[in-house]
N, C-alpha and C positions, 0 to 999 in steps of 0.2 A: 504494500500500500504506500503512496506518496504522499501526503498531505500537501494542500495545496489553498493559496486564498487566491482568488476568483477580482481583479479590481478594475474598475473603467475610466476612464479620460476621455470626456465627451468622444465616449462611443466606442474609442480604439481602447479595446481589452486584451489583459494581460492574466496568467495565470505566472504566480510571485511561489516559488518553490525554493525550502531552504536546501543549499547546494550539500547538505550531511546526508539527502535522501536522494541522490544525482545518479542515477546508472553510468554502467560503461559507456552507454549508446544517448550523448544528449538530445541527436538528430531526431535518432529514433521515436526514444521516446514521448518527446515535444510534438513530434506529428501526428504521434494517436493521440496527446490527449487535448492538440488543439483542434482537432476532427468534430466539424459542427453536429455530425449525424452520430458519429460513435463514440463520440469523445467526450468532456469537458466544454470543449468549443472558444478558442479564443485565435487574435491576433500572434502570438507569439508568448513564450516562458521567457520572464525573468526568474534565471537560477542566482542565489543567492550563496558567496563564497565571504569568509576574512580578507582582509583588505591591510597590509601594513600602512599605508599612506592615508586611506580614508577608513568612515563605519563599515560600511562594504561593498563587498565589489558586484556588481549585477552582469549575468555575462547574457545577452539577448538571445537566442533561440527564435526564429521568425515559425508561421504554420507550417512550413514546407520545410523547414529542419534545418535550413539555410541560417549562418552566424552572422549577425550585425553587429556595427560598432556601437549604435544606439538607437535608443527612442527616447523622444523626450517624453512624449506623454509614457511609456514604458516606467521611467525613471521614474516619475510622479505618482506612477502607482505604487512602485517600490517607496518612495517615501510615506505614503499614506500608511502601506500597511505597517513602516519601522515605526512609525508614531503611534498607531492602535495597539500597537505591544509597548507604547513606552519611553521610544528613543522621543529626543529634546525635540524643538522646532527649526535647529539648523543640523542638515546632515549632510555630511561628505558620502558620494557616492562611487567610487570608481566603476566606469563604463569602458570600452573596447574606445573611446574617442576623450579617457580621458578623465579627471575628477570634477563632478559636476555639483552644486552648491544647491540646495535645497530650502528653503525660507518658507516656514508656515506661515499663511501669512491670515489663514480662518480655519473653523473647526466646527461645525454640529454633528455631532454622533458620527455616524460613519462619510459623512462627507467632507472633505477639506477641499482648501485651497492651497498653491503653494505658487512662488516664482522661483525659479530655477537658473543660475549661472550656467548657458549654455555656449560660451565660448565666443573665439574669433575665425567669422565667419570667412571662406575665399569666395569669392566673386570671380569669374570667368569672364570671357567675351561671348556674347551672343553667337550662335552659328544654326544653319538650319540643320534638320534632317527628313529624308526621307520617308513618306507613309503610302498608305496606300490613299489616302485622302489627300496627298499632295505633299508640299515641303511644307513643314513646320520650324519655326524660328524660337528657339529656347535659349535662357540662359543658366549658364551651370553654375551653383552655389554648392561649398559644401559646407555642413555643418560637424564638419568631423562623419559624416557618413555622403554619400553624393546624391544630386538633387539635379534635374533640370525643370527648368521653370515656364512654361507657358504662357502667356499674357493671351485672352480670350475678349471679345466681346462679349459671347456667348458660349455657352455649355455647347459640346454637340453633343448629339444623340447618340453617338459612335464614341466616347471621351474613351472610356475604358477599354475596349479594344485598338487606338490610339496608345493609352496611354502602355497598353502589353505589347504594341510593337515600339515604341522609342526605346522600352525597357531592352528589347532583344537589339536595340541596332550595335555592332561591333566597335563603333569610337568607344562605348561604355564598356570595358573591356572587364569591369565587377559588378556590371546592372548598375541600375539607376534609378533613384524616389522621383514619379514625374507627378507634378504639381499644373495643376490647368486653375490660370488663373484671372479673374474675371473684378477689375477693379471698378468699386462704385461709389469711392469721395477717397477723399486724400487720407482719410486716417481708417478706411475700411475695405477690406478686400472680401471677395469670396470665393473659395476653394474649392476643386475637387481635389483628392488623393489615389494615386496608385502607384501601391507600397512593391519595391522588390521585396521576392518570397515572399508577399503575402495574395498581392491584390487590391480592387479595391479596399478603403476603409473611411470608418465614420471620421474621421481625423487624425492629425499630426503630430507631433509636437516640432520635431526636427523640419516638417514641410510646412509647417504655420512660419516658423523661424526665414527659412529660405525664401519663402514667397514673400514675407517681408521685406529680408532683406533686398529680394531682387526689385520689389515694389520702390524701394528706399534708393537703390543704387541709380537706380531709371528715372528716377525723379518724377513717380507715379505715382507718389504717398511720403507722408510725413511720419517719422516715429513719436510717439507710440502709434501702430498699428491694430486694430481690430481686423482677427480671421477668423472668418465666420464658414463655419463648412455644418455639413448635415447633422454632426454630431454633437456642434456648441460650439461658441466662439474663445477663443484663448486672445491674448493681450501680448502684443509683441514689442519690446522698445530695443534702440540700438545705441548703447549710452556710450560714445566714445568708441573704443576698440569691440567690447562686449556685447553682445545679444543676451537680452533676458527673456523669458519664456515664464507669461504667469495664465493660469490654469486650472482648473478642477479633477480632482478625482476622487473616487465613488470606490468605498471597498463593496462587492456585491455578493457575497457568501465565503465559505469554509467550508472544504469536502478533503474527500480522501479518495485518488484515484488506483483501481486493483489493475497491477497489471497483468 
């Protein structure tokens, strides 16, 4: 049995496992039990290991078994559930992209909020690629994981099979977070998401971050930004060198998976 807590960020869910209960097979067994039909059902596992530099270390596990350097909204889960067991309201996280800074910043029963130190962000140069709906023109941001970013008038009807062909095109030579994004005032964007190894998803954290920033670099929007995607909107500011990332999550049960 694995014990597991079950937690969400506006929408993109995590299943937070302490890494003392970690099989040989992380791949493996993240994919049964983030299996919508047979599984638990989530976005990806954050396993939970010690950490000499921070409280700990989260290693990401995406649906499809595939390892990330991060998620922001991931990490915010992992903070919610350290705080319903106890830890303070600033917590050091180390992630695959790095030790991430954690600020509670609200609290009712099983819901918090938090902002998050999520780093300094690269900015790339715009370049098209290839679809079958024509050239698409994106720019690449990473947030310590990679991201190309879309600027839209409109949603297409096709977003998500778009957004699983830019993922497969070959320049991305480790896959790619594509973000299709559709600005509507200066301090507000709206998002779609389609996560490598996962798929679509109800939100970001790391593509909230990137759309902003690429909003911000373009001179498309002012920081602080509102991203507002299907899942809930997060709050994006770019203070200097730094991107901050503030957020909600939602721990949403306790179980034990048999394998």
């Amino acid at each position: 049995m694995i014990p597991f807590i079950k937690a969400s960020a506006c929408g993109n869910d995590f299943l937070v496992i302490d890494g003392a209960h970690a099989p040989a097979s992380l791949a493996e067994v993240s994919r049964k039990i983030c299996d919508r039909h047979n599984g638990v059902g989530a976005d990806g596992v954050e396993w939970l290991f010690p950490a000499q530099d921070a409280g700990t270390e989260a290693r990401l596990i995406n649906a499809d078994g595939s390892e990330a350097e991060i998620s922001g909204n991931g990490t915010r889960c992992v903070a919610a559930c350290l705080v319903s067991q106890g830890a303070g309201g600033r917590l050091a996280i180390r992630t695959g992209a790095g030790v991430k800074q954690c600020e509670l910043i609200s609290r009712e029963g099983n819901s918090f909020e938090f902002e998050t130190e999520m780093g300094v962000p690269q900015v790339g140069a715009s370049f098209a690629v290839e679809t079958s709906k024509g050239a698409l023109i994106g720019m690449p941001v990473s947030m310590g994981n990679p991201h190309y970013v879309v600027f839209t008038p409109e949603f297409s009807a096709a977003w998500q099979e778009l957004g699983a062909e830019i993922g497969r095109q070959k320049v991305f030579t480790g896959g790619v977070n594509v973000e299709f994004v559709k600005v509507t005032g200066k301090s507000d964007l709206e998002v779609r998401f389609y996560e490598r190894g996962v798929g679509e998803t109800q939100s970001s954290g790391t593509g909230s971050c990137a759309s902003a920033v690429a909003a911000i670099a373009s001179a498309k929007a002012e920081s602080p930004v509102r991203v507002h995607a299907p899942g809930g909107t997060q709050v994006v500011r770019w203070h200097g060198e730094q991107v901050f990332l503030r957020g909600a999550a939602q721990i949403i049960c306790r179980g034990e998976f048999l394998l």
